[in-house]
C-alpha positions as CSV (number, residue, x, y, z in Angstrom):
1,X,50.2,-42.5,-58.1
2,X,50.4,-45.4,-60.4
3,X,53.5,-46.3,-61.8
4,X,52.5,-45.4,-65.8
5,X,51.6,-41.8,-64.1
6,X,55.0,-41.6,-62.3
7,X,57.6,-39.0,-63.6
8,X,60.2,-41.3,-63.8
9,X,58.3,-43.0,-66.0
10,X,57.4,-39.8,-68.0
11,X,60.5,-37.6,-68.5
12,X,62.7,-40.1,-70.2
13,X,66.1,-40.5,-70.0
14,X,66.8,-38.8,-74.0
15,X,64.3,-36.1,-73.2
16,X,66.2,-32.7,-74.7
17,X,68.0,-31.1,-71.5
18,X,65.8,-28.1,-72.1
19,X,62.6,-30.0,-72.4
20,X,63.3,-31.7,-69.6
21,X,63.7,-28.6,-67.2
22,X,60.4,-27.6,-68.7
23,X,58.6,-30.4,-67.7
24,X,60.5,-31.1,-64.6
25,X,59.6,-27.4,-63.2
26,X,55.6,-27.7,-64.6
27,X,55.9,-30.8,-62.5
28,X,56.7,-29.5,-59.5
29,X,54.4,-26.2,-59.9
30,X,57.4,-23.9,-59.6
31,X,55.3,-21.1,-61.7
32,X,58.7,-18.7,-61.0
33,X,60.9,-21.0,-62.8
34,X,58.5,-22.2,-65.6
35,X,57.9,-18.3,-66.5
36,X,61.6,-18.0,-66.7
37,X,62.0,-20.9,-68.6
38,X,59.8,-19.6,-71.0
39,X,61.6,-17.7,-73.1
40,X,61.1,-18.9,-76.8
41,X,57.9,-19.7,-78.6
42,X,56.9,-23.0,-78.6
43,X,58.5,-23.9,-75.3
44,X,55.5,-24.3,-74.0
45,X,54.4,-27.0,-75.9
46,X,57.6,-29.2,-76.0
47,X,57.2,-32.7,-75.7
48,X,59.2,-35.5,-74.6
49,X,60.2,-37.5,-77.9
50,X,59.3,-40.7,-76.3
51,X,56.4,-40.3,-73.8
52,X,54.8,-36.8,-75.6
53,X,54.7,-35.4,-72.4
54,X,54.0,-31.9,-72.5
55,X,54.5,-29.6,-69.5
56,X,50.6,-29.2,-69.7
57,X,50.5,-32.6,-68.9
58,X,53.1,-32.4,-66.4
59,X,51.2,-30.0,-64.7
60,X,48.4,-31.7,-64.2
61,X,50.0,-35.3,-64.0
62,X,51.6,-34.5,-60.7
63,X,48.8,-34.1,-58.8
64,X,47.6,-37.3,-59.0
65,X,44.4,-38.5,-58.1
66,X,42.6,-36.2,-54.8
67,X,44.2,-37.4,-51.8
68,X,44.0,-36.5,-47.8
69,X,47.4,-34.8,-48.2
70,X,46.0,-32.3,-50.7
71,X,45.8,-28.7,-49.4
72,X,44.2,-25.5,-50.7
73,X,47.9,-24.0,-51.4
74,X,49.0,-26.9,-53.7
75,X,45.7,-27.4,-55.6
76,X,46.2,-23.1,-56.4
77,X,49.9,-24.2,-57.1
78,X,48.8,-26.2,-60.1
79,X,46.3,-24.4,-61.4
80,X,48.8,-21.2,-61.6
81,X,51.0,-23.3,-63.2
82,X,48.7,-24.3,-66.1
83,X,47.0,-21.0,-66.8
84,X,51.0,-20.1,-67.2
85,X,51.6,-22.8,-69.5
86,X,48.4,-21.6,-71.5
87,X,49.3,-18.2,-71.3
88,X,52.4,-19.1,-72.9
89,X,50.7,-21.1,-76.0
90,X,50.7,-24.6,-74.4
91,X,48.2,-26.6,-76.4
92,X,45.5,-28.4,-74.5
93,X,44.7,-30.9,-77.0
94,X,47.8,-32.3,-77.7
95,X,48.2,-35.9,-76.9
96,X,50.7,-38.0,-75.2
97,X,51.8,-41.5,-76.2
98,X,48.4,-42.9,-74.4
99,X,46.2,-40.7,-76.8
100,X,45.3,-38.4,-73.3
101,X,45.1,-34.5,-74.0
102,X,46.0,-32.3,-70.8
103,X,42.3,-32.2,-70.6
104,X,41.8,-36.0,-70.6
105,X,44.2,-36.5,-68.2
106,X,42.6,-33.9,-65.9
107,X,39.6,-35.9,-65.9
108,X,41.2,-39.5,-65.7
109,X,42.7,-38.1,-62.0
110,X,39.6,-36.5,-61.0
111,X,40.8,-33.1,-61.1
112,X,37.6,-30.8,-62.5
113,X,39.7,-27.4,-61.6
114,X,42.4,-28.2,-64.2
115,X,40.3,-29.9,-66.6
116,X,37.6,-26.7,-66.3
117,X,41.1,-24.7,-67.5
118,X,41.7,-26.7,-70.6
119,X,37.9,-26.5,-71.6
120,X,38.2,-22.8,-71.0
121,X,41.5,-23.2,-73.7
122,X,39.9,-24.8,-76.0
123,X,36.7,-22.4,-76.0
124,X,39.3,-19.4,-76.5
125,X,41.2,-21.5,-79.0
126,X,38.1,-22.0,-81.0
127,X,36.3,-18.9,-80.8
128,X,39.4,-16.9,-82.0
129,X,39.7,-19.7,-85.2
130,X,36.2,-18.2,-86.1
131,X,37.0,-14.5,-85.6
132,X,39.8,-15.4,-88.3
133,X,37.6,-17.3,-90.2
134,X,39.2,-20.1,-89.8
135,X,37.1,-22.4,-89.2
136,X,39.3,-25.4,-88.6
137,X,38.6,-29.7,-87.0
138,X,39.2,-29.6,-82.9
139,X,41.1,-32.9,-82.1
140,X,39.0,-35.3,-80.6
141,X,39.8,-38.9,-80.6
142,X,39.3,-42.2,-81.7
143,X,40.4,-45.4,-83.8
144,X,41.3,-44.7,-87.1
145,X,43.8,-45.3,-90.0
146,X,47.3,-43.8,-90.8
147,X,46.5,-42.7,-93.8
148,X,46.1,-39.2,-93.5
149,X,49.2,-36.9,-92.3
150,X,49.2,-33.6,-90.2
151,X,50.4,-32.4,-86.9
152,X,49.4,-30.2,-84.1
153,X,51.8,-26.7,-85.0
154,X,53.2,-24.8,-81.7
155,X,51.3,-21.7,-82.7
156,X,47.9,-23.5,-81.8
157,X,47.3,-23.7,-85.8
158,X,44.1,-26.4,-86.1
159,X,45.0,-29.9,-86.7
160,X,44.6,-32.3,-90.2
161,X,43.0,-34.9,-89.7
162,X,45.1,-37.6,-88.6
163,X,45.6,-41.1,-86.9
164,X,45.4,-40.7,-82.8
165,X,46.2,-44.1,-82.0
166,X,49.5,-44.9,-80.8
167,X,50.4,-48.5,-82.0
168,X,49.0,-47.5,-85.7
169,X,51.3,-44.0,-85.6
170,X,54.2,-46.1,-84.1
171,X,54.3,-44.0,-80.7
172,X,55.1,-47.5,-78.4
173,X,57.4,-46.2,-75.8
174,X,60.0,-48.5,-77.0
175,X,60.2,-46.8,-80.7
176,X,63.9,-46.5,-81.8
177,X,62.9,-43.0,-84.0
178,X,61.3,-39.8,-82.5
179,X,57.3,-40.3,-82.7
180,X,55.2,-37.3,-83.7
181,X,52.3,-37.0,-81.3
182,X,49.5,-36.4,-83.7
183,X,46.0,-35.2,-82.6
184,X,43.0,-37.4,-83.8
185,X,40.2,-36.3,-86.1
186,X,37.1,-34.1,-84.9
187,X,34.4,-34.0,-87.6
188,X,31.2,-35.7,-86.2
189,X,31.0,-38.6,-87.9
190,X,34.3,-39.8,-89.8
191,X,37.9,-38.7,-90.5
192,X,36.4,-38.5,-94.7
193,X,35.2,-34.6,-96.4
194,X,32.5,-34.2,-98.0
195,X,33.5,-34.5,-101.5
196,X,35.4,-37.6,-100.9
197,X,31.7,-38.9,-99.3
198,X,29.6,-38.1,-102.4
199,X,31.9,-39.6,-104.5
200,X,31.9,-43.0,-102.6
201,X,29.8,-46.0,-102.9
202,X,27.5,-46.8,-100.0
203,X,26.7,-49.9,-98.2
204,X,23.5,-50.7,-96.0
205,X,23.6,-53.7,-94.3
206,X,22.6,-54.8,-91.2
207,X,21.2,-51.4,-89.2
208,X,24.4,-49.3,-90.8
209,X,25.1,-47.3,-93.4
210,X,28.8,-47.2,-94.3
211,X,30.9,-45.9,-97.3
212,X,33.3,-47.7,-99.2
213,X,36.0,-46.7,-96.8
214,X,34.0,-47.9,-94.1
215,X,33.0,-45.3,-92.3
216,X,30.1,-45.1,-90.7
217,X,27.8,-42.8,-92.1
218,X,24.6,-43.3,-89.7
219,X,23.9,-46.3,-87.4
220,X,20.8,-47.9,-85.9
221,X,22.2,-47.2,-82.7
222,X,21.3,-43.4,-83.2
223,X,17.2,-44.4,-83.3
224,X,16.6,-43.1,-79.7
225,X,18.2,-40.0,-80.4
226,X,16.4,-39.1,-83.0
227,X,13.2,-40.4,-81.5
228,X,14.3,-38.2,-78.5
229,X,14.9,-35.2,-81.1
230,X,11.6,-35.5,-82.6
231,X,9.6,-35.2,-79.4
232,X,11.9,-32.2,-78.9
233,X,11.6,-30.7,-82.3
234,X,7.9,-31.2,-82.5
235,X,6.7,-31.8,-78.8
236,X,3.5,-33.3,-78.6
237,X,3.5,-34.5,-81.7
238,X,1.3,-32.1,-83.6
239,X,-0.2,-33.1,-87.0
240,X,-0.2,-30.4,-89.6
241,X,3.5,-29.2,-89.0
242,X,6.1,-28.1,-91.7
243,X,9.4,-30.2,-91.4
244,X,12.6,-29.7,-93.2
245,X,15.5,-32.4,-92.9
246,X,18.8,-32.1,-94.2
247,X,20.6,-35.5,-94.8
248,X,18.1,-38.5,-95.4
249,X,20.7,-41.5,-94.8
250,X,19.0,-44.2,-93.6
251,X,15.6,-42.3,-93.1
252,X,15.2,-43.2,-89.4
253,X,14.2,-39.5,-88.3
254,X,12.4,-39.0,-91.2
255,X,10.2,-42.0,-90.4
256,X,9.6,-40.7,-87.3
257,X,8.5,-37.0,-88.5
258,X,6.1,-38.8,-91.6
259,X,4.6,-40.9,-88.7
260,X,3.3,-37.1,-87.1
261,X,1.9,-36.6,-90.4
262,X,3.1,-33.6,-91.2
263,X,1.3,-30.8,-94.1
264,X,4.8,-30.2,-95.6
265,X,7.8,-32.6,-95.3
266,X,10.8,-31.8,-97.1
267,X,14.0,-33.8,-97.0
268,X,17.6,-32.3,-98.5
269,X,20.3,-35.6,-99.8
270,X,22.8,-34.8,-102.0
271,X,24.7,-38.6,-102.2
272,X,23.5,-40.3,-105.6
273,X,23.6,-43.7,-103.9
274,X,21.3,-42.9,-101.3
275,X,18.9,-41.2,-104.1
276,X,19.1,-44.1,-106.2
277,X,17.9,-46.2,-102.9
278,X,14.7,-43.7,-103.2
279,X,13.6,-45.9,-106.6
280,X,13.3,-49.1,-104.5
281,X,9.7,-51.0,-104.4
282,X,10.4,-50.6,-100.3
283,X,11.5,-47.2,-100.0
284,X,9.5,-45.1,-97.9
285,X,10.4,-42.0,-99.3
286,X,10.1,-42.7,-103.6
287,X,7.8,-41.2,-105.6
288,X,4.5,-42.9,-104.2
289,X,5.3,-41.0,-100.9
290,X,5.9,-37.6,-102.5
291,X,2.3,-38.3,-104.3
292,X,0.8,-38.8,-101.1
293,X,1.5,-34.9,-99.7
294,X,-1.6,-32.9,-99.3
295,X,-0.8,-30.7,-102.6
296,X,1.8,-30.9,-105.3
297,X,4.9,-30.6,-103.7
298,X,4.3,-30.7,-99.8
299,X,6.0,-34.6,-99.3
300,X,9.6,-33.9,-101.3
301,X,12.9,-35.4,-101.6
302,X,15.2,-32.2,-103.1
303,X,18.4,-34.1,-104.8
304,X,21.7,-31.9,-104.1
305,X,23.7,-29.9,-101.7
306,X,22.0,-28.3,-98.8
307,X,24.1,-25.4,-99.4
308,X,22.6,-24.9,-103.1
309,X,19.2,-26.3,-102.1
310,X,18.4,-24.1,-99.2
311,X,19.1,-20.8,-101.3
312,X,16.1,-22.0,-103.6
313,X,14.1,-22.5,-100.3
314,X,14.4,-19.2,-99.5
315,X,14.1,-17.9,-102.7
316,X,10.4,-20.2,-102.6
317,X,9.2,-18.3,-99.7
318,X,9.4,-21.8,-97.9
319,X,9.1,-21.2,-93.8
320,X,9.1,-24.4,-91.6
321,X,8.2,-25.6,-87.8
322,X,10.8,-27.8,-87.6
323,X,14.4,-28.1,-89.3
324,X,16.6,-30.8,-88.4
325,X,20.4,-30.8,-89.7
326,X,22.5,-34.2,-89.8
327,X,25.2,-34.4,-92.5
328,X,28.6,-36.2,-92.8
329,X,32.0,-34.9,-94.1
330,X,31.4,-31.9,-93.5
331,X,33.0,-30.0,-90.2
332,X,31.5,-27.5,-87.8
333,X,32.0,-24.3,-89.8
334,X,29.1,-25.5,-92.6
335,X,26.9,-26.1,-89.3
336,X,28.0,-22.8,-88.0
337,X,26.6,-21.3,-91.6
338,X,23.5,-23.3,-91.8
339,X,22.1,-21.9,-88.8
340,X,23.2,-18.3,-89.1
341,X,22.4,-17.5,-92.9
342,X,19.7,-20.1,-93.8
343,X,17.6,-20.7,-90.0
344,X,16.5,-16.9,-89.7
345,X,15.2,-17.1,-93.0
346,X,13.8,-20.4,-93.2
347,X,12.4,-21.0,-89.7
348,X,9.0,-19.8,-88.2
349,X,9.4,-17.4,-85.9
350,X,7.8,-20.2,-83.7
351,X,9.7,-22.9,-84.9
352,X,12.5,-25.3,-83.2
353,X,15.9,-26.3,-85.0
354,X,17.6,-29.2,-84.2
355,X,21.0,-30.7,-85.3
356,X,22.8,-34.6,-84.5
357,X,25.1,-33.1,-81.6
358,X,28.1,-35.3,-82.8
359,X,30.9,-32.3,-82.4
360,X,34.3,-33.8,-81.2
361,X,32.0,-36.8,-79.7
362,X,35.0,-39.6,-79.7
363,X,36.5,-37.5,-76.7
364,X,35.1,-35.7,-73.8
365,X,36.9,-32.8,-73.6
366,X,36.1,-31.9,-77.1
367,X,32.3,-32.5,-76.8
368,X,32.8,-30.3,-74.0
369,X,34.1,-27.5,-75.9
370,X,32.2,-27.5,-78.5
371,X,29.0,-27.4,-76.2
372,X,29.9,-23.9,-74.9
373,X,31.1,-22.6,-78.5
374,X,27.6,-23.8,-80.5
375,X,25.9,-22.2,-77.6
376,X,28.3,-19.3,-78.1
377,X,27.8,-18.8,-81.6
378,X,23.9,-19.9,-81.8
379,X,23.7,-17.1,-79.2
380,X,25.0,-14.4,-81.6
381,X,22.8,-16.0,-84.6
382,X,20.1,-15.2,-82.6
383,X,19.3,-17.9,-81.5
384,X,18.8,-20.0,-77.6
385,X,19.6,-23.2,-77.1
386,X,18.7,-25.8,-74.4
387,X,21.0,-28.7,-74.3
388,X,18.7,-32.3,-72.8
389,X,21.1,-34.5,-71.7
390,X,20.5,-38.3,-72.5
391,X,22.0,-41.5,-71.6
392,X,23.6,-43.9,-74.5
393,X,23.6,-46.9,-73.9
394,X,27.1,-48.0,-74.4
395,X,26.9,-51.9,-74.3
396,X,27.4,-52.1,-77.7
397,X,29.6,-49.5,-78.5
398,X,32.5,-49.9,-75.6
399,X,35.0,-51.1,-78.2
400,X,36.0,-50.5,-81.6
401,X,35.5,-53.2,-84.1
402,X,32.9,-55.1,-81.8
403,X,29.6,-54.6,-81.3
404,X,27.4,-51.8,-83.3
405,X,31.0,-51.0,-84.6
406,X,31.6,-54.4,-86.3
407,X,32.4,-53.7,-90.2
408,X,33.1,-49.7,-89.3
409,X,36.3,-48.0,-89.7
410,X,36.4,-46.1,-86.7
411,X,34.5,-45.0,-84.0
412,X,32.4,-41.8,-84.0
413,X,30.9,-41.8,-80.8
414,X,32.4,-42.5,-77.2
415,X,30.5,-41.3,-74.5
416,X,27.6,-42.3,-72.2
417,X,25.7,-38.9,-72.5
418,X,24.3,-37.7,-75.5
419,X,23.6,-33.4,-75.5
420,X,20.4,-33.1,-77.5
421,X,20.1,-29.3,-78.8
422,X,16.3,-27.0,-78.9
423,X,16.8,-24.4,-80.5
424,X,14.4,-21.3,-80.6
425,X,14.5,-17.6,-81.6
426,X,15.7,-15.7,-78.5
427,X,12.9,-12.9,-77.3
């Protein structure tokens, strides 16, 4: 086991006494004594002020990396020991001092059983947020600032949105004052809400659309995905389709679906900058293009929320082939919405729905987790989905600040496989 994984090096010396025999029994898969040790909320969840260790962590820590001394009895050993410490309201996304949830650290050592059990968490975790309506951000990762403040309660309450890196939160092991082990951001594209994002001024510049806080809006990067999603959405390529896209940004999917020359191509943008961009002589998608539809009206840009927009859709009789949905500031609830009160009414019964699968993207487990609950909740909307998994190419987006993430504040995407979502009417 390497020396930063050691538990000398992760129960400190000024751990709490009580912490400590917390995370020294989860460490050495005494379930007996962790169960009896468990006798107040939040116990479960304790942290070591200077490593944020969590007994989760401990848990899953000690087994290191799969080894020829492994045997059936210890592997069960462990994985008692965490669905205890679940049981008992230990969080799975809470992160340690090197930004690792229990779950991340399950997956670092190569240890799928455990890291199944804090996907499993997290799926409870979110599906009971919904059946309270509370539709709060999953941590997930990444570089951001230290702006915003929040912190991961012990009653599994959903995060703010909040800094996850440890040098900008002050969490280096060698801090003088108690650290608080925040959990990072989750919305799919930036750590900013919607109203702070159509109130900001807008930037392209070289294959990137940014904000005025820099985050990145949409990306060049992203153009195989969509091009991927088209084929999906509208396989074959048909002429004669009807297309609805929510979120315009920097056009690249709507290129794409104008080049299958659709009979009806509707786009929904509510930021003013991005309209404004509409009225250039090079825009593709200005008032020239909406003369060139078939009839009045079939090649429109409508100006304003989705939300608002899509109500006068519906109340237009307007039915489409393919919908696509890629927003930003917004979190997963509004997608959650979209597709149960507006796709039933404003998708053919033939049709295919699509969405930018960015949920909890800047971390593994997360993207994980929200995999299974979409597909969980597009499910009881009626609706089956087949996730295509992709590679991304991840030369130029391994680090932050380099690369396609030169000029952005943070990055929104992590991982080498992208999950591209079909979605049809079930039956």
């Amino acid at each position: 086991m390497a020396e930063q994984d050691s538990i000398s090096a992760r129960i400190s010396e000024n751990c709490p006494p009580e912490t400590q025999q917390v995370l020294t029994a989860a460490w050495a898969h005494d379930v007996e004594k962790v169960k009896k040790l468990l006798d107040a909320p939040g116990k479960a969840s304790c942290q070591d002020p200077k490593t944020g260790e969590t007994p989760l962590h401990a848990a899953i820590r000690a087994c290191g990396p799969p080894s020829e001394d492994d045997t059936p009895e210890d592997l069960e050993a462990a994985k008692n020991t965490v669905y205890e410490l679940l049981l008992w309201g230990g969080i799975w996304n809470d992160v340690d001092n090197h930004n690792e949830t229990p779950g991340c650290l399950a997956s670092r050592l190569g240890r799928p059983a455990l890291y199944n059990l804090c996907v499993e968490a997290g799926v409870r975790a979110e599906m009971l947020f919904g059946l309270l309506d509370g539709y709060e951000e999953l941590s997930s990762g990444g570089e951001e600032d230290e702006d915003e403040d929040g912190v991961m309660e012990d009653d599994d309450s959903a995060p703010e949105l909040v800094s996850a890196d440890p040098e900008e939160n002050g969490q280096a092991a060698a801090a003088e004052t108690e650290p608080t082990f925040q959990p990072p951001t989750t919305d799919s594209h930036g750590d900013v809400k919607s109203e702070t994002y159509l109130r900001s001024k807008l930037t392209y510049d070289d294959g990137k659309l940014v904000d005025d806080d820099g985050n990145g809006v949409m990306m060049a990067w992203e153009t195989d995905i969509m091009r991927q999603s088209v084929d999906a959405l509208l396989p074959n390529k048909p002429s004669g389709k009807r297309v609805l896209n929510i979120g315009l940004g920097m056009g690249i999917i709507d290129s794409m679906f104008a080049e299958t020359k659709p009979s009806r191509h509707h786009i929904i943008e509510a930021h003013p900058e991005v309209l404004e961009h509409l009225s250039a002589p090079d825009s593709k998608f200005g008032s020239s293009w909406e003369e060139s539809g078939p009839e009045p009206g079939a090649f429109k840009v409508y100006e304003g929320k989705w939300q608002e927009i899509c109500h006068q859709l519906l109340e237009e009789g307007q039915v489409y082939d393919a919908i696509y949905f890629d927003t930003f500031g917004e979190d997963y609830g509004q997608l959650r919405m979209f597709f149960t009160e507006f796709i039933p009414g404003l998708l053919d019964r033939e049709g295919i729905f699509g969405f930018f699968n960015g949920l909890g993207a800047d971390r593994k487990i997360c993207y994980d987790v929200y995999t299974k609950v979409a597909e969980m909740h597009l499910a009881d909307a009626g609706l089956d989905v087949d996730f295509k998994e992709i590679d991304v190419d991840m030369k130029e987006l391994a680090e932050a600040g380099k690369g396609e993430w030169e000029g952005v504040k943070r990055r929104y995407w992590t991982l080498d496989k992208y999950r591209l979502p079909t979605c049809t009417f079930l039956g």
